[in-house]
C-alpha positions in Angstrom: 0.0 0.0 0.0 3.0 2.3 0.8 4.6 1.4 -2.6 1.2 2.1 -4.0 0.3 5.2 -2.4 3.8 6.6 -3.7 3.9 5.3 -7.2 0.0 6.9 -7.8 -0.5 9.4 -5.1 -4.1 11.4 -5.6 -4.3 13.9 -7.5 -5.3 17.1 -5.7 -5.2 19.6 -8.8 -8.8 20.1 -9.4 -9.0 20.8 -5.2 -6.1 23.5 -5.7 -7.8 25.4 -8.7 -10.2 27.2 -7.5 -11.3 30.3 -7.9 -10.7 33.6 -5.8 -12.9 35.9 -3.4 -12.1 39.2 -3.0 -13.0 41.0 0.8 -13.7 44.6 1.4 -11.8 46.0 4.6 -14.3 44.5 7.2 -14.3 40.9 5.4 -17.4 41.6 3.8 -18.1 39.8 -0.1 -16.8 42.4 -2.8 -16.1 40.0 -5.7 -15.8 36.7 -7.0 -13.7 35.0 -10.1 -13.8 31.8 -10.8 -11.6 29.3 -11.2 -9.7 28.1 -14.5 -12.5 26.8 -16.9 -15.4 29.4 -16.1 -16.4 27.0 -13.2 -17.3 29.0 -9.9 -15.4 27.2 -7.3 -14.4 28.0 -3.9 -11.8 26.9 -1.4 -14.4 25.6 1.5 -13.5 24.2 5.0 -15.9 23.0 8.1 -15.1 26.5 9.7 -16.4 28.0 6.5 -20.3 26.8 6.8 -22.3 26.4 9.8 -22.1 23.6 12.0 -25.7 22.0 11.3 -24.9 22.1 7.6 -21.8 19.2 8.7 -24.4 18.0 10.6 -26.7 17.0 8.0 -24.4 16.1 5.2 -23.0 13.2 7.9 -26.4 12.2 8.7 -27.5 12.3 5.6 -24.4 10.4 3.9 -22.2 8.7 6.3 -23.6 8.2 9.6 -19.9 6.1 10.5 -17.6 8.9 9.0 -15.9 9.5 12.2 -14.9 6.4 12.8 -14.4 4.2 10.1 -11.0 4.7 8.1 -12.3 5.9 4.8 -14.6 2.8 4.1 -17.5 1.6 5.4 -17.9 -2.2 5.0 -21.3 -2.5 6.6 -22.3 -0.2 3.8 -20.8 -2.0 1.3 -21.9 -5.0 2.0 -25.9 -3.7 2.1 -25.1 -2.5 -1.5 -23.6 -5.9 -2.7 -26.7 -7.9 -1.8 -29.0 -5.0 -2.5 -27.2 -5.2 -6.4 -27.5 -8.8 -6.3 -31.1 -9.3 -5.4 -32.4 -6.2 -7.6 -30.1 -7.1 -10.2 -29.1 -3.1 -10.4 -27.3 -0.8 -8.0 -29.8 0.4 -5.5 -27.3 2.2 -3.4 -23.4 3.2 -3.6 -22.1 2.3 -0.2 -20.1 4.9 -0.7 -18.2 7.2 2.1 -18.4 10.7 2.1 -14.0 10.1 1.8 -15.0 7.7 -1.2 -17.1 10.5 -2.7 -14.2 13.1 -2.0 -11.9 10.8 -4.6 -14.4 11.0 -7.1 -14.9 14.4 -7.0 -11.0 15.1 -6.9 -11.0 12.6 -9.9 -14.5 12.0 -11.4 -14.6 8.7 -13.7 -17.6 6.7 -14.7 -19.4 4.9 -12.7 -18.5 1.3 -13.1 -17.0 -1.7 -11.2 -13.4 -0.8 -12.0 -14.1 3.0 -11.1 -15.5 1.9 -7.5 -12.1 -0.1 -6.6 -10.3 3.2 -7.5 -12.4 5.1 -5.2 -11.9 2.5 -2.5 -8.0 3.0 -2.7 -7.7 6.8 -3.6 -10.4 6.9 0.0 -7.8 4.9 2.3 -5.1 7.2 1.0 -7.0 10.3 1.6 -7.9 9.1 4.9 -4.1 8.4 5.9 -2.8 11.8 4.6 -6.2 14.0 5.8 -7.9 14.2 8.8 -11.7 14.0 8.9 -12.4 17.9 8.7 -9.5 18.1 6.0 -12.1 15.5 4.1 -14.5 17.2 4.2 -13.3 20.4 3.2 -12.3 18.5 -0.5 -16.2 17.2 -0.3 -17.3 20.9 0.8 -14.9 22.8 -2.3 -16.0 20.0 -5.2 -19.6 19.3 -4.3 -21.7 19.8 -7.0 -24.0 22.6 -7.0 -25.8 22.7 -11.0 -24.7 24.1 -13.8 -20.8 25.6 -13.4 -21.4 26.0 -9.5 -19.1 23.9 -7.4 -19.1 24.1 -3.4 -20.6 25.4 -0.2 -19.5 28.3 -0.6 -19.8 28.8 -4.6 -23.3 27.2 -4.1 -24.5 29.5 -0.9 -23.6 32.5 -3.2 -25.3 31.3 -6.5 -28.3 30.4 -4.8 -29.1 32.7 -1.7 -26.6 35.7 -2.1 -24.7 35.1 1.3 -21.8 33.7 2.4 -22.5 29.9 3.4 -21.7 30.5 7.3 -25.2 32.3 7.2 -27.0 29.8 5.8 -29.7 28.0 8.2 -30.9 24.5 8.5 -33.5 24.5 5.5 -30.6 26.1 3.3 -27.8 23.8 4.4 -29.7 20.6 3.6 -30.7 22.2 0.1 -27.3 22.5 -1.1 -26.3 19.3 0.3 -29.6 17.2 -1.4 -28.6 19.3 -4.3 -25.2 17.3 -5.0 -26.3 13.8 -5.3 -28.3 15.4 -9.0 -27.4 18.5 -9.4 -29.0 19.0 -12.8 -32.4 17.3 -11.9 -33.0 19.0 -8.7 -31.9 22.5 -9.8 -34.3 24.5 -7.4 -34.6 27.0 -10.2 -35.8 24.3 -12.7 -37.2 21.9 -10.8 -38.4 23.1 -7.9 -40.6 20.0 -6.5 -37.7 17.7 -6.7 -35.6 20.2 -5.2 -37.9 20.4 -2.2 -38.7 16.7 -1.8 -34.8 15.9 -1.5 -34.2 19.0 0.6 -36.9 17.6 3.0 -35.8 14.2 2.9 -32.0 15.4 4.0 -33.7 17.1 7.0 -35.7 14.4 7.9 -32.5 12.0 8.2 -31.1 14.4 10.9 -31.6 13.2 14.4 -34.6 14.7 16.7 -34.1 17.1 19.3 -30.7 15.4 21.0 -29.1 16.4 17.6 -30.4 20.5 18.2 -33.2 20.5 16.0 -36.7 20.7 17.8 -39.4 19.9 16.2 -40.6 23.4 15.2 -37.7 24.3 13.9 -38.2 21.2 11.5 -41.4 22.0 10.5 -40.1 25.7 9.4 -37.6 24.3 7.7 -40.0 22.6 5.8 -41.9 25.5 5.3 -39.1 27.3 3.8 -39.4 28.5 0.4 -36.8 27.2 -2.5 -35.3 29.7 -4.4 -36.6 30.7 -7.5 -33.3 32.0 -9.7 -29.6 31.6 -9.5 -28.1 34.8 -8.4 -25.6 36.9 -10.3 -21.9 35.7 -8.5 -20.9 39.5 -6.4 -19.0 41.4 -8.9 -18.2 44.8 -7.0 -15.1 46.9 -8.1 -14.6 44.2 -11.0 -11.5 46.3 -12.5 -9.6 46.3 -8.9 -10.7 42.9 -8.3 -9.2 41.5 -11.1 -5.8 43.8 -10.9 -5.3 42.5 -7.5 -6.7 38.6 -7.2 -4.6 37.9 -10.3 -1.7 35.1 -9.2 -3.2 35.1 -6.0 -5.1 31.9 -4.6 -8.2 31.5 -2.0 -8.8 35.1 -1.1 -7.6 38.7 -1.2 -8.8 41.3 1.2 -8.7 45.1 0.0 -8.5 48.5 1.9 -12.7 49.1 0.1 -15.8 49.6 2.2 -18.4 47.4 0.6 -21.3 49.5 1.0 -19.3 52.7 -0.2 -18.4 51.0 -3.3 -21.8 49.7 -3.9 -23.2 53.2 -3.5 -20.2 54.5 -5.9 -21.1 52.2 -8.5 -25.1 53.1 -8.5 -24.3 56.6 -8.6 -22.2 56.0 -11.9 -24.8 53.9 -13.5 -26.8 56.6 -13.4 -24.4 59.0 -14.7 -23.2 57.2 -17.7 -26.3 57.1 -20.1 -26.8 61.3 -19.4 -22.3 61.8 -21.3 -21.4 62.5 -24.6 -21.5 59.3 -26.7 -18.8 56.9 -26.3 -18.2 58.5 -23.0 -16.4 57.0 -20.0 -16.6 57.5 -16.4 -13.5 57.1 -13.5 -13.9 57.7 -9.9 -11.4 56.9 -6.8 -12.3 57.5 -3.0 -9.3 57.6 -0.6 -8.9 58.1 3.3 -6.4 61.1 3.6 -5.0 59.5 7.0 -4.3 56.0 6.0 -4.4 56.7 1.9 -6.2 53.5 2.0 -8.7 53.4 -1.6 -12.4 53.0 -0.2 -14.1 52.9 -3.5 -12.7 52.9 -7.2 -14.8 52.8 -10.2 -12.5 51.7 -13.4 -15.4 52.5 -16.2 -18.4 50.4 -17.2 -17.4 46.9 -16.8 -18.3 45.3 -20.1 -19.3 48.4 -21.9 -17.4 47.3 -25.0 -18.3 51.2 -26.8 -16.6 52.5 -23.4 -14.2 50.1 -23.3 -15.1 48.4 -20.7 -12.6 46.0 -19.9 -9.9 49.0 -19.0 -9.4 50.3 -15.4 -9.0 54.2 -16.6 -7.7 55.2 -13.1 -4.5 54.0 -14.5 -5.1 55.4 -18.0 -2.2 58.1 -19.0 -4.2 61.5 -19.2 -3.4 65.1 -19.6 -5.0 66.5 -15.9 -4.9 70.2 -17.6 -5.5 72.7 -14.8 -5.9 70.1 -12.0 -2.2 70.3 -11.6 -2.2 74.0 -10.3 -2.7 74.0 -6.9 0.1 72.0 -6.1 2.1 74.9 -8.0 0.6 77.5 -5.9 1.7 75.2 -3.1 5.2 75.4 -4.4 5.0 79.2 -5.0 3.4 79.8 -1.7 6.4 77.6 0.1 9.2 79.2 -1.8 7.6 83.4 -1.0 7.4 84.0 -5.0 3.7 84.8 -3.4 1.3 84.8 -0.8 -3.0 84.3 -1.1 -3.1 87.6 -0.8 -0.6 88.8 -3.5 -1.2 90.7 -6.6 -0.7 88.8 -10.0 -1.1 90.0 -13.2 -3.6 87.9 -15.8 -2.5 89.7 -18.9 -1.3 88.9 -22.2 2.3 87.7 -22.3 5.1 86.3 -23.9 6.9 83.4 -22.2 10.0 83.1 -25.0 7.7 81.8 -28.5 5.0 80.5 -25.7 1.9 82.9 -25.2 -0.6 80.9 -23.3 -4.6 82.5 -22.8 -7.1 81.6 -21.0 -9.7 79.4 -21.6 -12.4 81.9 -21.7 -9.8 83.5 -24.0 -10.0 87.3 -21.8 -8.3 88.3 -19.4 -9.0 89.3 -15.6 -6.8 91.9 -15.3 -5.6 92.7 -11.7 -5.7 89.9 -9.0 -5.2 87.9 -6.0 -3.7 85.0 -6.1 -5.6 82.9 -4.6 -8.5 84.2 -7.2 -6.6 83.4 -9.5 -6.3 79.9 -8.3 -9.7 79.5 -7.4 -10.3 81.2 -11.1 -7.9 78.9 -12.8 -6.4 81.7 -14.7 -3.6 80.5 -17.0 -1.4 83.3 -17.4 -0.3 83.7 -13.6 0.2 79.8 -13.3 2.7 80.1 -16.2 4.2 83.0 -14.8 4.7 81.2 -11.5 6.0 78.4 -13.0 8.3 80.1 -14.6 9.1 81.2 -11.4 9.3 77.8 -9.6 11.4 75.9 -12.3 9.2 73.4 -14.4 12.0 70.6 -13.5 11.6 72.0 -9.8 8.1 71.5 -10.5 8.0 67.7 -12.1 10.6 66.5 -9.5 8.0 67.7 -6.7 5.2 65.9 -8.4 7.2 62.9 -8.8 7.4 62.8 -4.8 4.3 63.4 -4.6 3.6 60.5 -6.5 1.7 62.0 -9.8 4.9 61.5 -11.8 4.2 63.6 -15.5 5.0 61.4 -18.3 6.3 63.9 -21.0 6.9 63.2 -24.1 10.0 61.0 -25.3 12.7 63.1 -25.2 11.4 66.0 -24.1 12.2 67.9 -20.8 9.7 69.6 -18.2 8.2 73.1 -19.6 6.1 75.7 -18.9 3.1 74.0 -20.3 3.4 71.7 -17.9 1.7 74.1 -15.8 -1.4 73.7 -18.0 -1.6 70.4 -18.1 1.0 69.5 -20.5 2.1 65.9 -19.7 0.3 62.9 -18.7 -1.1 61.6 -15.2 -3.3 59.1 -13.9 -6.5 59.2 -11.9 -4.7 57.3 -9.1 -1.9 59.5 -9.0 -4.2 62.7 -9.0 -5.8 61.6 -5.9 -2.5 60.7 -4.3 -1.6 64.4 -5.2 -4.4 65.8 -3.9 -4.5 63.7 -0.9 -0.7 65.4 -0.4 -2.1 68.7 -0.2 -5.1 67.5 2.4 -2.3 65.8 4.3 -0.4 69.1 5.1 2.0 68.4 2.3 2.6 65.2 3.7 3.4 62.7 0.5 2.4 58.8 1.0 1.1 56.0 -1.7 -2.6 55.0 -2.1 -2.8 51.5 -0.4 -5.3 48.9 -2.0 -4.9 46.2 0.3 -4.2 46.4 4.5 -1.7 47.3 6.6 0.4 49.8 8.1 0.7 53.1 6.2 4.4 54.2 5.0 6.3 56.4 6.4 5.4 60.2 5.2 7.7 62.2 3.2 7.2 66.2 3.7 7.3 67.3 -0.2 5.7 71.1 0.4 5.3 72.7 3.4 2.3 72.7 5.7 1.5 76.3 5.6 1.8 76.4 1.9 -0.5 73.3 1.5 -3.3 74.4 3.8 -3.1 77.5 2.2 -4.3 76.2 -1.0 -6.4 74.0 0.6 -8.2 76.9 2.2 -8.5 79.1 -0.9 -10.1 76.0 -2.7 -12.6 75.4 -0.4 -15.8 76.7 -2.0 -19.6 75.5 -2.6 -20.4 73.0 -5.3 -22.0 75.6 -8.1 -25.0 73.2 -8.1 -25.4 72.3 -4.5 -23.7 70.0 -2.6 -21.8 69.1 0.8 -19.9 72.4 2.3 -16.7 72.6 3.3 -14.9 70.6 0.3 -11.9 71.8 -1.3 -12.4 71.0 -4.8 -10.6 71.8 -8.3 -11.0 71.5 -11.6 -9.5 70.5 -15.0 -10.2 70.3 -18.4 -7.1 69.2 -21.0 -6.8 70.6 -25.1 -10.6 69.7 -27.1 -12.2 68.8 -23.9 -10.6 65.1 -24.3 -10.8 64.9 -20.7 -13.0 66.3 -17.9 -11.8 66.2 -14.0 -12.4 67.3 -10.8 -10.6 67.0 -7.7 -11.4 67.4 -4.5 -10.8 66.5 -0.4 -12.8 67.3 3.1 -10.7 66.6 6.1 -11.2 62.7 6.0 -11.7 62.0 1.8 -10.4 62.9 -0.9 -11.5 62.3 -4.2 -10.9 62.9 -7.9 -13.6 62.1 -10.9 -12.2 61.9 -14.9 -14.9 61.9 -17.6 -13.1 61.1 -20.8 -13.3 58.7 -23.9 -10.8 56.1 -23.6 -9.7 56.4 -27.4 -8.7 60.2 -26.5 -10.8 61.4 -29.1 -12.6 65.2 -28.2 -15.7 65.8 -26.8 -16.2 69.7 -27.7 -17.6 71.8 -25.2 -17.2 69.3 -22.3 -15.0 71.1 -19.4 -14.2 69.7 -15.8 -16.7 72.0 -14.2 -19.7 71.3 -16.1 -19.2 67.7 -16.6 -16.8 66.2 -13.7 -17.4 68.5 -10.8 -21.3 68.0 -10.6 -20.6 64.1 -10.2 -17.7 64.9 -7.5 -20.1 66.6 -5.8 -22.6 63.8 -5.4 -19.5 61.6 -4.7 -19.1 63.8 -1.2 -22.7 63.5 -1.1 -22.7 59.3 -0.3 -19.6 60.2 2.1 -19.8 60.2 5.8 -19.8 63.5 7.3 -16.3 65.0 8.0 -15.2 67.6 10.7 -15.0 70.9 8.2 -14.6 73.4 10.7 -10.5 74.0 10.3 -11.2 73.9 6.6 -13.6 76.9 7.0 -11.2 78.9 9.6 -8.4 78.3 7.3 -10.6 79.3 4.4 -11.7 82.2 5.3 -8.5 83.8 6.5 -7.2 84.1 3.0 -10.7 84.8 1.8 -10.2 87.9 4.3 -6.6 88.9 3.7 -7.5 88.8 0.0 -9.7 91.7 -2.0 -12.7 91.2 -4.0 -12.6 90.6 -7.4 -16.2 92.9 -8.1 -18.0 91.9 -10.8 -18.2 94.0 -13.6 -19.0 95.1 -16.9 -16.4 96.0 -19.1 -18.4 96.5 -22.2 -20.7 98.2 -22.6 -18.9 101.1 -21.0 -21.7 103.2 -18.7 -23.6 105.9 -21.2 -22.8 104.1 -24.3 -24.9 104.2 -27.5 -24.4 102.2 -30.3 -24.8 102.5 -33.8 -28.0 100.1 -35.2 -25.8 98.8 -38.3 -22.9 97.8 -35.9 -24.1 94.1 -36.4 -23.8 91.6 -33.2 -21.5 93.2 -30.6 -19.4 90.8 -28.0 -20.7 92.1 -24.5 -17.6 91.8 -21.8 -17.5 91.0 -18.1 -14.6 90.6 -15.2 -14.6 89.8 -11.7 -17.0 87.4 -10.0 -17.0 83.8 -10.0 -18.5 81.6 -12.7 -20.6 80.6 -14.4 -21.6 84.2 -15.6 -25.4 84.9 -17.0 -25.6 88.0 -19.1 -29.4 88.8 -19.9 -30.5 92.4 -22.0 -33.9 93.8 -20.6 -34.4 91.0 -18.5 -34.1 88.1 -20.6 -31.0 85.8 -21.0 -28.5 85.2 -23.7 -27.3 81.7 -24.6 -23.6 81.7 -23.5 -21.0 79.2 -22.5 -20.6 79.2 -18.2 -16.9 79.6 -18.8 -17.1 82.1 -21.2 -16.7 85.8 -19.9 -18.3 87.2 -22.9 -21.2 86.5 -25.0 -22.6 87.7 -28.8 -25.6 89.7 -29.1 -27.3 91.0 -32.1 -29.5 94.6 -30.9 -32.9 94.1 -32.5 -33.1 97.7 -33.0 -33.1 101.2 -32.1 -33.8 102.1 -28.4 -33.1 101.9 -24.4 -31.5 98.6 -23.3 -29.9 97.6 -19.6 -27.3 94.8 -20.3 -26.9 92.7 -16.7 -24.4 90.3 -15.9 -25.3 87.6 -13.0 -22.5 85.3 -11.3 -22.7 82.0 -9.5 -22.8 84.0 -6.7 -25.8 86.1 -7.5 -23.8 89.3 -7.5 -25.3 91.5 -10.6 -23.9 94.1 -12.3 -25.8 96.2 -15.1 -25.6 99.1 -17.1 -27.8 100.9 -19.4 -26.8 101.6 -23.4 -28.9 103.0 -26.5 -29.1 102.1 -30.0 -28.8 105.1 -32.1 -31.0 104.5 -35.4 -29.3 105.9 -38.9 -31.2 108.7 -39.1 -30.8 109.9 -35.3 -28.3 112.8 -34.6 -25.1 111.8 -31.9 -25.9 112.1 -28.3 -23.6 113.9 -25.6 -22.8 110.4 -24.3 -20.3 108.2 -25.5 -21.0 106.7 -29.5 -19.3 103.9 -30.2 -19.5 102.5 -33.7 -18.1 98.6 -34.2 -17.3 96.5 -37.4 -19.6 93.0 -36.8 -18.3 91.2 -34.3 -17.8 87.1 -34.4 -19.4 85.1 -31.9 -17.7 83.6 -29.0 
C-alpha cells in the first residue's frame, strides 16, 4: 500500500484550482472569479459553513464517518446484496472520503471505477484528517450548472456567504449534490424540495439540536426561484489585485461605499457625450487606503469596458495648479493675498490664454487659483522651475509622463504631460495631508512612512483658498478643483474634506474630443454627489483656514467692461461681443431681463441689438452678485448724443 500510495499518489489539482474571493476592509463579499475553466469554485473548509450544515451532510451520507478509516464495510456490504437481489445498483455504499476521490477525480461509474475510489479513499484518509475530508467534499460538491461548493453554491443560490446559511438552506445545497442538474431549485423546484426535506428528515430529533418546530419551518421554507448573479463589485480592482493570487484577497474598500459608488455611476453614464467613460477613486487622507474605485463600465465594449481608466495616462490640464501655488506659496514667490497679473504675455515663442480666452486683469492669487487663470500659473511656473516642479510631483507620486525626449516646460503648468486618476488623488490627498506625500494603499496594513514634499502652511493655504460650494449644491466645506485638457478630451475634478479625498475623470478612452465638455460642467457636478454618499467629516479648520485668506484677499467685483456706462451704439454695428470681469463663474448675461445663450466659462457672450432704443445689459454670477448698465441704440437717421458713441465692425461670436 505504501509502494502504491507513492507510485499513484491522488491527484489534488482540481481541489487547488479554484477560484478567488475578493474581501472589502471588514471581510465583507466584494467580488468573485472563478476558477480556471469558467467554473465557480471555492476553497471551503468545516469553519467555512455552519455547524448544522456538517451535521446534515453526515447524517445524511455517512452516519460512521468519524470512525471508520475511509470505508465503510457494513455499507458495502448492504449495496452488494441489494445489487444482487435487484439485479441493479440500489445504493453506492459509498463514504463521504470515497465520494471526495471521485470528486478530486471524477470517472464513470463502473466496477473498475468503485475499486479506485476504495483506494484513492484509504489514501486520503491516511494523509487528511476528517475535517481536511471534508473540506475537499465541501470545495468540489456539485451545486448545478458551473457551481461547485458550499461556498460557490451559498452564493449562487441565496446571495450570502455559506456561514449564514440555516438548517432549510444547508440541507438544500447538500440534497442538491447527489443530481445536481435534476433538482436545480430553479428548474425543478418540487424535486428540489422533496430531496431537501428528505436530507432534514435524516437528521436526528431534538438530541441532535433541532426541535421539532424548527423542523417544520424548515420545511416551510421557500426554494429559491433563480440563480443569483456571482458578487462582482469593483470588478476592475478585483481583477488587478486577485490575479496570481489563490483563496482570497482582502482590499482596503468599504463594501457599502463602493456599492453606492457604482449606483451613482450607472446613473451618470447614459446622461455623457457618446462613447463617453466614467472614473472615480475614493481615498482616506490619514491611511491613503482606496475606499471605493470605479475603473469604467465593466463590459461596456463602446466605453471600453474592460480598462481600469484610473490607470489610464491622461493630460490633468488645470488640476495640476494648486500644487504649483503650493510650491509658490512655500518658496515666498507669493502669498493668497498677492497681486498677480492675468495679462497677455510672452513666455519666449510660448503665449498661453485663458480658456475663456479674456483676461481678468488685476488679482489675487488665490483668485486666481480659485479662477484657474492660465497666465499667472505660467508665470509662476516660470518662477518655480518646471524641473523643480516635475521633481515635486514625482514625490508626490503623480509622476508627468512627458513626451519622449522631451524635458519639463512651462506647459506643464497647463496640463502639459500625462497623469493618472490614481496619481491625481494621491496628489491631492498630499495637499489635504499638510504636504505630507504617502502612496494610495489597496490592500491592508500599516501606512508608510510620510515624506514632507511642500510645506504645511503652503498646503493648507491652497487647501483653504479651494474650499468653495459645489455651483449646483452639494456638501460644504470641500476643497475641490477642476481641470479640463486641449478639445475637452478629458474632464476632472478633484477634490478632499478633512477625512476624503477624491478625484472624478470623464473622458473617452480612445482620446478622441468631446467639444464643449469642461471639468466644471461635466466632472465636478458628479464629485459633488461623490461627497454626497460620504460620511460626514469635521470641516470646521477647513472653513477657519478658508476664510483667513478669503479675508486677507480683496474682492474681485464683478463688472461690466463693455458696454462702458452711457454708451450708445450705432443700429448697423451688427452683433457686438458684451464683456465682463470679476465674480465667480458661471456668468449669466441677460438684455432687458431676458438671457442670452452663453458658455458658463465664457466671460463674454454675442448679441445681435434688435433695433433702435433703451436697453440695460446685466451680468449675473454663480454668486448672485449683478452688475448692469444701461446703453442706447442710435438709429441711422438719429443725430449723436452727448454720451459716449461707439461705432463697431460685426463682431464674431464667441
Amino acid at each position: 500500500m505504501l509502494a502504491l500510495d507513492r507510485i499513484f499518489p491522488p491527484d489534488l489539482s482540481r481541489l487547488h484550482a479554484a477560484g478567488v474571493e475578493v474581501f472589502d476592509r471588514d471581510g465583507r463579499t466584494l467580488s468573485v472569479l472563478p476558477a480556471p475553466g469558467g467554473v465557480w469554485r471555492l476553497r471551503t473548509a468545516v469553519a467555512d459553513v455552519p455547524p448544522v450544515l456538517t451535521e446534515l451532510l453526515v447524517a445524511a451520507e455517512d452516519r460512521r464517518f468519524r470512525s471508520h478509516p475511509g470505508v465503510d464495510p457494513v455499507a458495502l456490504g448492504r449495496a452488494v446484496v441489494q445489487w444482487v437481489r435487484a439485479g441493479r445498483v440500489v445504493s453506492g455504499g459509498s463514504t463521504l472520503t470515497m465520494q471526495a476521490a471521485r470528486l478530486l477525480e471524477p470517472r464513470p461509474r463502473t466496477l473498475r471505477s468503485k475499486v479506485i475510489e476504495i483506494f484513492r479513499a484509504l489514501q486520503l484518509e491516511a494523509r487528511f484528517g476528517k475535517d481536511e475530508i471534508l473540506g475537499i467534499w465541501l470545495t468540489l460538491a456539485p451545486q448545478g450548472g458551473n457551481i461547485e461548493g458550499m461556498r460557490a453554491g451559498s452564493l449562487a443560490w441565496f446571495g450570502r456567504p455559506a456561514a449564514r446559511l440555516d438548517a432549510a438552506e444547508s440541507a438544500l445545497l447538500v440534497a442538491l449534490a447527489r443530481r445536481p442538474a435534476s433538482l436545480r431549485p430553479d428548474r425543478h423546484p418540487d424535486a428540489a424540495r422533496a430531496a431537501r426535506d428528505a436530507v432534514l428528515a435524516r437528521r436526528g430529533g431534538p438530541a441532535a439540536g433541532m426541535s421539532e418546530a424548527d423542523r417544520a419551518l424548515s420545511i416551510a421554507a421557500d426554494m429559491p426561484g433563480r440563480r443569483r448573479d456571482m458578487p462582482r463589485l469593483a470588478p476592475h480592482l478585483a481583477r488587478e489585485m486577485a490575479r496570481g493570487a489563490t483563496g482570497h484577497v482582502t482590499l482596503t474598500l468599504d463594501a457599502p461605499l463602493q456599492r453606492a459608488t457604482e449606483r451613482l455611476a450607472a446613473e451618470i453614464l447614459p446622461t455623457l457625450p457618446d462613447r463617453a467613460a466614467l472614473a472615480i477613486v475614493v481615498a482616506d487622507v490619514a491611511t491613503r487606503e482606496v475606499r471605493a474605485l470605479i475603473g469604467g463600465e465593466w463590459g461596456a465594449e463602446s466605453r471600453a469596458g474592460a480598462l481600469d481608466l484610473t490607470r489610464a495616462v491622461r493630460s490633468p490640464g488645470s488640476a495640476l495648479k494648486p500644487f504649483l501655488y503650493a510650491m509658490a506659496f512655500e518658496r515666498g514667490i507669493a502669498t493668497p493675498g498677492s497681486i498677480v497679473a492675468d495679462l497677455p504675455r510672452h513666455f519666449g515663442e510660448y503665449a498661453p490664454e485663458n480658456f475663456s480666452r479674456d483676461f481678468a486683469g488685476r488679482v489675487t492669487a488665490a483668485q486666481a487659483l480659485r479662477m484657474s487663470l492660465n497666465l499667472p500659473a505660467v508665470a509662476l511656473l516660470d518662477q518655480v522651475g518646471a524641473l523643480r516642479f516635475a521633481s515635486a510631483l514625482k514625490a508626490a507620486g503623480a509622476a508627468p509622463r512627458l513626451p519622449p525626449g522631451a524635458d519639463a516646460s512651462l506647459p506643464l503648468a497647463l496640463g502639459g504631460a500625462g497623469t493618472t486618476l490614481r496619481e491625481m488623488v494621491a496628489l491631492y490627498a498630499t495637499i489635504a495631508d499638510h504636504g505630507r506625500a504617502r502612496p494610495l494603499r489597496l490592500t491592508p496594513g500599516p501606512p508608510a512612512d510620510p515624506q514632507q514634499v511642500v510645506e504645511r502652511r503652503a498646503a493648507d493655504a491652497v487647501g483653504a483658498i479651494l474650499v468653495q460650494n459645489f455651483p449646483g449644491g452639494g456638501p460644504t466645506g470641500v476643497a475641490w478643483k477642476t481641470g479640463t485638457s486641449w478639445g475637452g478630451r478629458d474632464a476632472w475634478a478633484m477634490g478632499f474634506d478633512a477625512r476624503h479625498v477624491a478625484g472624478v475623470w470623464i473622458g473617452r478612452p480612445d482620446g478622441t474630443a468631446m467639444p464643449g465638455a469642461t471639468g466644471r460642467q461635466g466632472a465636478l457636478p458628479v464629485l459633488a454627489r461623490v461627497f454626497a454618499l460620504l460620511p460626514e467629516a469635521p470641516r470646521e479648520g477647513l472653513r477657519v483656514v478658508a476664510d483667513a485668506p478669503r479675508q486677507a484677499a480683496p474682492v474681485d467685483r464683478l463688472r461690466l467692461l463693455f458696454p462702458p456706462p452711457g454708451a450708445a451704439l450705432a443700429e448697423d454695428a451688427g452683433p457686438v461681443v458684451l464683456r465682463a470681469a470679476g465674480g465667480r463663474r458661471p456668468l449669466t448675461f441677460l438684455v432687458d431681463g431676458a438671457p442670452l445663450r452663453s458658455e458658463p466659462a465664457r466671460r463674454e457672450v454675442a448679441w445681435s441689438p434688435p433695433g433702435p432704443g433703451a436697453y440695460r445689459v446685466t451680468v449675473l454670477d454663480a454668486d448672485g452678485v449683478a452688475a448692469a448698465v444701461a446703453l442706447r441704440v442710435r438709429g441711422a437717421e438719429q443725430a449723436p448724443s452727448a454720451g459716449i458713441t461707439i461705432t463697431l465692425v460685426p463682431a464674431a461670436a464667441p
